[in-house]
Legacy VTK file of the C-alpha trace (Angstrom):
# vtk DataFile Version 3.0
C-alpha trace
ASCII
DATASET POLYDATA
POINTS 281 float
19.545 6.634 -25.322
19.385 3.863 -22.854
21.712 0.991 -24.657
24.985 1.448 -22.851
23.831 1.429 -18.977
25.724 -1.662 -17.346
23.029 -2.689 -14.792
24.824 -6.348 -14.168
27.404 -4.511 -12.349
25.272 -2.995 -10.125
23.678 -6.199 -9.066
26.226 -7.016 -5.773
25.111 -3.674 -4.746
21.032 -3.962 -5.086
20.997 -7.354 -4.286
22.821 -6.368 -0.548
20.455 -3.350 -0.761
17.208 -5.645 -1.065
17.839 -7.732 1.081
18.624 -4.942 3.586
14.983 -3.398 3.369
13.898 -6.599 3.267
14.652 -7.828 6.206
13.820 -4.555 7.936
10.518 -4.625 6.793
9.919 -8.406 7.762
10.840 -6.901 11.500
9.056 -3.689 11.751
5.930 -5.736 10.560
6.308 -8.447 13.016
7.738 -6.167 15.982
6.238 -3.247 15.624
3.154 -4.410 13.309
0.584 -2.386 11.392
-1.530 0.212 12.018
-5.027 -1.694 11.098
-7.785 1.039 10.424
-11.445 0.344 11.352
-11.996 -1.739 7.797
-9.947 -4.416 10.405
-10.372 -3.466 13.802
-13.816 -2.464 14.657
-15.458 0.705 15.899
-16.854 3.899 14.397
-15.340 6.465 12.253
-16.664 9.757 12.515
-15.833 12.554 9.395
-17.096 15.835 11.794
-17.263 19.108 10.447
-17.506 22.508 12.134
-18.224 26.414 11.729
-15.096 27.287 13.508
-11.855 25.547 14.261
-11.428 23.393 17.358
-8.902 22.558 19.305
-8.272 18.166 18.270
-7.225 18.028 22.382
-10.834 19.561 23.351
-13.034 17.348 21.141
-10.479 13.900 22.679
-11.242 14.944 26.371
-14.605 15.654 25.112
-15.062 12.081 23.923
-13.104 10.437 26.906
-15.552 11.821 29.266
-18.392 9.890 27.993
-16.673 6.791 28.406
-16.303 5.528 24.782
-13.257 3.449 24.670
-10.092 4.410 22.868
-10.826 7.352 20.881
-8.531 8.773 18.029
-8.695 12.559 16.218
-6.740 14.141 14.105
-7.756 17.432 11.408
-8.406 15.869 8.351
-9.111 17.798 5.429
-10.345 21.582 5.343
-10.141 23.749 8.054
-12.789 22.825 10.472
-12.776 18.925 9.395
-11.647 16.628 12.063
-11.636 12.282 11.572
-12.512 10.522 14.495
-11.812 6.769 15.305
-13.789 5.471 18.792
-13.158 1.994 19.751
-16.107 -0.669 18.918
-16.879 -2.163 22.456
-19.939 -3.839 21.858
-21.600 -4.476 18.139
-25.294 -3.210 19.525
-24.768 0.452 20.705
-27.410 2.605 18.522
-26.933 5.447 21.391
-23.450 5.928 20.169
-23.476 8.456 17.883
-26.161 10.493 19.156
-24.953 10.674 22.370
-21.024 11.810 21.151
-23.023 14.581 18.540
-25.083 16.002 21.728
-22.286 16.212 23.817
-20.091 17.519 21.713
-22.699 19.890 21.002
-22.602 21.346 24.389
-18.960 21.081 25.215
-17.766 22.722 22.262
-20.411 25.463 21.723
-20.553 24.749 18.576
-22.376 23.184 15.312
-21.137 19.899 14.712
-22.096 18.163 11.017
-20.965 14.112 11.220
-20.870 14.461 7.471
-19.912 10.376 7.596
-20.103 7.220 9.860
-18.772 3.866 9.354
-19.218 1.431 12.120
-17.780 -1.979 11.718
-18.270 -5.008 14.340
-15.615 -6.909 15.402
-17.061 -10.115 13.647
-17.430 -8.149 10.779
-13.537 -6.910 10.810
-12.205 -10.143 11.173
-13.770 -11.384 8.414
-12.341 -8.789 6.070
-8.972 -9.493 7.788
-9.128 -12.759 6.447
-10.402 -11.989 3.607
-7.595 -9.660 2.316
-4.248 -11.754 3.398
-6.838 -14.801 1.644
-6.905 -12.386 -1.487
-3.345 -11.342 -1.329
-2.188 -14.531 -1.282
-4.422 -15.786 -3.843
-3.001 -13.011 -6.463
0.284 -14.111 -5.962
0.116 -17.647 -6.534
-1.920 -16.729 -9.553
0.731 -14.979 -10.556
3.102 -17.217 -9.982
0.917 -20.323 -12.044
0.984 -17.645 -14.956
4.969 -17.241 -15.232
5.137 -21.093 -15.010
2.998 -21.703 -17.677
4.322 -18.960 -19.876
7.635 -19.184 -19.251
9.864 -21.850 -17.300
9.648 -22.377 -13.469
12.991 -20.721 -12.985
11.233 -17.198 -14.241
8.136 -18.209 -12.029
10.513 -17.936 -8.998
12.387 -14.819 -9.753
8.847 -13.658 -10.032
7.167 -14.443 -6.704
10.481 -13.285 -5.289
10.026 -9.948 -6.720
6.524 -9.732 -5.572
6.982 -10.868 -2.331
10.150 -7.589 -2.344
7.380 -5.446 -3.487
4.828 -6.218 -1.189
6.902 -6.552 2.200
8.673 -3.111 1.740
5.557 -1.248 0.522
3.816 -2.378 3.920
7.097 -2.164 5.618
6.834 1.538 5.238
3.153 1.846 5.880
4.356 0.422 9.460
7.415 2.926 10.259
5.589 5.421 9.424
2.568 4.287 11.247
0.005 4.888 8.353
-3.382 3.363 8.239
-4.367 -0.330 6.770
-7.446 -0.519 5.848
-9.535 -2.077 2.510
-8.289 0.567 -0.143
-4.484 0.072 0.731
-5.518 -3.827 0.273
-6.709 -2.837 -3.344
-3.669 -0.602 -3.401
-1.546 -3.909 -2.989
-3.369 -6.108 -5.269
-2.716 -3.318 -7.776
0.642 -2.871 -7.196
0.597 -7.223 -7.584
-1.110 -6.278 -11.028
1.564 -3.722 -11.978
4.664 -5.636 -11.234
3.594 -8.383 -12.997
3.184 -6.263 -15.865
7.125 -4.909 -15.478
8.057 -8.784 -15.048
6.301 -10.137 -18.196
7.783 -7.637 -20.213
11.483 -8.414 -19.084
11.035 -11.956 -19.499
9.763 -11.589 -22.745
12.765 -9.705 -24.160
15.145 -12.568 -22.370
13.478 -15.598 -23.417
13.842 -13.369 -27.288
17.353 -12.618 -26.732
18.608 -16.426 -25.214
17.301 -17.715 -28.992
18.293 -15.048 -31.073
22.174 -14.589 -28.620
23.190 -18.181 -28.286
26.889 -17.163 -27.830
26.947 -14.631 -25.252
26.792 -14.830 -21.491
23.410 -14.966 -19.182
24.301 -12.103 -17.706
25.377 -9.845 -20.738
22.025 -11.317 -22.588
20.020 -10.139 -19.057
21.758 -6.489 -19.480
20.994 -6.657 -23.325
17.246 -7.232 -22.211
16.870 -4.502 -19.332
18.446 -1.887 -21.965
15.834 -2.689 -24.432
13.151 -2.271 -22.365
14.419 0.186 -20.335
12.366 3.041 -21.988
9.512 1.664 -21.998
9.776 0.828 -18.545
10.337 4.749 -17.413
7.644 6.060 -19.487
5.235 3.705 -18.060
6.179 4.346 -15.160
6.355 8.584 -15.038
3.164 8.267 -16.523
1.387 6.695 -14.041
3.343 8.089 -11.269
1.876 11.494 -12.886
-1.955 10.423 -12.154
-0.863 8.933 -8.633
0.652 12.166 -7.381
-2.193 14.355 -8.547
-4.938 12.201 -7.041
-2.439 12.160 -3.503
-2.433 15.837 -3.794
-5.869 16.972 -5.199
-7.748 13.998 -4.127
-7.972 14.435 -0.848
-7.589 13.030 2.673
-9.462 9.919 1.233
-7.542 8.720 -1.331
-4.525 9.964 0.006
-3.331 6.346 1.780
-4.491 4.519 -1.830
-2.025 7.026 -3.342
0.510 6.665 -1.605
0.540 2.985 -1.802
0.590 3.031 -5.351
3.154 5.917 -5.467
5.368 3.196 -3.701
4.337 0.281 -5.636
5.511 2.217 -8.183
8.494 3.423 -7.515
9.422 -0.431 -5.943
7.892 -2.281 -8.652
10.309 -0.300 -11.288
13.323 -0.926 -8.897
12.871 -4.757 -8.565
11.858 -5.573 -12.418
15.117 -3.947 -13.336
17.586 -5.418 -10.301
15.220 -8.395 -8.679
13.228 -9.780 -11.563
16.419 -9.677 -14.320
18.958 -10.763 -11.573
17.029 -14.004 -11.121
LINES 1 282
281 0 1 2 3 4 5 6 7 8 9 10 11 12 13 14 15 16 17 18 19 20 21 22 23 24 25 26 27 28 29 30 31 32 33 34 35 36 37 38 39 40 41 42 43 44 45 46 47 48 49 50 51 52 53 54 55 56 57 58 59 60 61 62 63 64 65 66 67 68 69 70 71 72 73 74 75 76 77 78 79 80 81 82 83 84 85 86 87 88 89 90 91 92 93 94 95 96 97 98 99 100 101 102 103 104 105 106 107 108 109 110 111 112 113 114 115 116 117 118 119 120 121 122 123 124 125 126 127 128 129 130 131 132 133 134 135 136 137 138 139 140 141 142 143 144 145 146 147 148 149 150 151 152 153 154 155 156 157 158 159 160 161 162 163 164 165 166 167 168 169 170 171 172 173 174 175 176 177 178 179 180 181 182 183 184 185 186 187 188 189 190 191 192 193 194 195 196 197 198 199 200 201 202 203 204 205 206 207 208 209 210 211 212 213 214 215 216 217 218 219 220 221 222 223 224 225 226 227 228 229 230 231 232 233 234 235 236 237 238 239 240 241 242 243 244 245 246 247 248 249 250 251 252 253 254 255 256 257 258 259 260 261 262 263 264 265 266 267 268 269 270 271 272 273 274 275 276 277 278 279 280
């Protein structure tokens, strides 16, 4: 079924297209950056329920007139459910959320239920900023050792090439389209590291197989020869788990809905580049 697709030629083409995304993901991360979540920032996050639905501008002017900092709300969920971000200006405030249920009490004539609150110092955030780009960068150069030691350093670099592709452009998009960064889209990435990897052993496998076994044909036709052999086994793996992803990003919730989406993108990236990235090394 899949024996007689000539990927090679394509390579120009996805090679241009690659670096394209790339580069524009590189420069919406460093000009435009991301949009860190509490996990990284600091502050409180509020999940408020109520009886009746509320206007989001009401409960903002609400919250501005108590003097909190920056404050952020947006419907989230259900009918009724509303997330609220309020910047951390101090690590000590236990008046905080008392004070923003009683007045919003009283503004809104209404029953308000904070049914949770996360509240993370800006010592605290830091830390876990560091800790994740110390993670990240750990799982790649494990990654990287592995393919080395497996294989020869040549396939280590196509490797951490197509990891790094993977990577950029997933949180390239998370920062055009202004989505949230916070600890699960950090376990999203590692995953999607993970995945990848998986896709890139695989390939190299079936070349290393093929350069013994094909000693008279080109690189590049023995490459092709390897992609088409796998190629199955690549989409099925792939549908598959794009099947779980897009039922937890629709039935799962606002929650897991970031986590999803990551993956949905690892995904979808990860199949790209160990077909026109890892091969075209």
């Amino acid at each position: 079924m899949f024996k007689n697709i000539n990927f090679v030629s394509k390579f120009k083409k996805a090679n241009i297209l690659s670096i394209i995304f790339f580069i524009l993901s590189i420069f919406f991360i460093i000009f435009k950056g991301l949009n860190y979540g509490i996990d990284f920032k600091g502050g409180t996050l509020i999940e408020l329920r109520t009886e009746t639905s509320i206007n989001v501008s009401n409960i903002r002017d609400t919250l501005n007139s108590i003097n909190v900092g920056d404050v952020n709300v947006k419907k989230f969920g259900k009918e009724g459910d509303y997330l609220i971000k309020v910047e951390q200006k101090n690590e000590n405030n236990s008046n905080l959320i008392p004070e923003i249920k009683r007045k919003l009490t009283e503004t809104l004539n209404a029953d308000v239920d904070f049914r949770r609150v996360e509240n993370v110092g800006p010592k605290v955030s830091a830390e876990l900023l560091e800790s994740s780009i110390i993670a990240i960068s750990l799982a790649l150069a494990a990654m990287l050792f592995y393919i080395w030691i497996r294989f020869e350093w040549q396939f280590s670099v196509g490797s951490i090439i197509a990891l790094l592709h993977d990577v950029t452009i997933t949180l390239g998009i998370f920062s055009i389209l202004a989505l949230e960064i916070n600890l699960s889209i950090i376990a999203a990435v590692l995953t999607i590291v993970g995945y990848s990897m998986n896709d890139t052993v695989v390939i190299y496998d079936r070349i290393r197989e093929n350069l013994f076994k094909y000693t008279k044909i080109s690189i590049s036709d023995v490459s092709n020869l390897s992609i088409n052999e796998t190629l199955a086994r690549t989409i099925i793996t792939s549908v598959t788990t794009l099947l779980a992803l897009l039922s937890i990003y629709i039935l799962g919730g606002e929650i897991l809905r970031g986590f999803s989406f990551a993956m949905i993108l690892g995904v979808l990236i990860g199949t790209y580049s160990s077909i026109y990235v890892v091969a075209n090394m």
